[in-house]
C-alpha positions in Angstrom: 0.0 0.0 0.0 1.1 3.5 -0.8 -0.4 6.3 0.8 -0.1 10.0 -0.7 -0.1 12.9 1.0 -1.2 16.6 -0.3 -1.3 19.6 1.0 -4.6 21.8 0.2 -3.6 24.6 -2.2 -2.7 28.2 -1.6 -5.7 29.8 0.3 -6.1 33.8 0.8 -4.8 33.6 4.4 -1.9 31.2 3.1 -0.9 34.5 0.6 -1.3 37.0 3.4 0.5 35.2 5.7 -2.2 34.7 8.2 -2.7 31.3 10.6 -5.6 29.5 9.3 -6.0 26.4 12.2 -9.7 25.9 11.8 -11.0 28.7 9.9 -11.3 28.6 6.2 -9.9 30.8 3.7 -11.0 30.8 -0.3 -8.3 29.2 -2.9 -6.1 31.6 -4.8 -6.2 31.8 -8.3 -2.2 30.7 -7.6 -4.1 27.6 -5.6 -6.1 26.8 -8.6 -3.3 26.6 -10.6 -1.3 24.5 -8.0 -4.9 22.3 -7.9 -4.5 21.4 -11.9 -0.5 20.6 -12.1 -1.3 18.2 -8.4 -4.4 16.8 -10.5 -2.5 16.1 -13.8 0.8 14.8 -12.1 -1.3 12.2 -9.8 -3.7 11.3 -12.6 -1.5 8.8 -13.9 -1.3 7.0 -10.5 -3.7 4.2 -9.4 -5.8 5.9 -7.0 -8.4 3.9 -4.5 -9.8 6.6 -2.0 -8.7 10.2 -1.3 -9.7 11.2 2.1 -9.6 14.9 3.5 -10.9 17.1 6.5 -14.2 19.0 6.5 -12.9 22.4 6.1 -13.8 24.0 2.5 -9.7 24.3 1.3 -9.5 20.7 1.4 -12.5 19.8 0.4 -12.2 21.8 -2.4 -8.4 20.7 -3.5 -9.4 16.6 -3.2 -12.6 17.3 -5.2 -10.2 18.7 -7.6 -7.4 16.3 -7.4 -9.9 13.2 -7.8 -11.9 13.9 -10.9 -9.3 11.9 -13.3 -10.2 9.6 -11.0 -14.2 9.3 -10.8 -13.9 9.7 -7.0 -15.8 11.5 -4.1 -13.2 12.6 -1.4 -14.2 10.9 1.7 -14.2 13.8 4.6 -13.1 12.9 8.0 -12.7 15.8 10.6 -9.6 14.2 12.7 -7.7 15.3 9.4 -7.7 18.8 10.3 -4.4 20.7 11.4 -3.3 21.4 14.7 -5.9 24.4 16.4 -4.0 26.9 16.9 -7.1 28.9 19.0 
């Protein structure tokens, strides 16, 4: 088994240099762009199940990253980063 791991894409607070922990942050164009080259470099591999946390930035770069693939990211909260209050 091989396991994968991606980070979400650039967000606004990512750009601006502002902690994120738990609250959520729109993609960047730059993280759209990021979002394509991750989708057509893993398209290629063979790809059973992409899981990722509830918060819209990852939801939103798995969706992405999984269309090649014909897959619904499966969302499980204890993925989330560290809270940083």
């Amino acid at each position: 088994m091989k396991i994968i791991l991606v980070r979400h894409a650039q967000t606004i607070n990512n750009k601006e240099g502002i902690a994120q922990s738990h609250s959520d942050s729109g993609l960047t164009k730059e993280g759209q762009i990021q979002l394509q080259k991750t989708k057509m470099f893993l398209k290629e591999y063979k790809i059973d199940a992409i899981f990722c946390s509830d918060l819209d930035r990852s939801f939103e770069s798995a969706k992405i990253i999984s269309e090649p693939h014909k897959l619904k990211p499966i969302i499980d909260d204890r993925l989330k980063e560290i809270n940083w209050g």
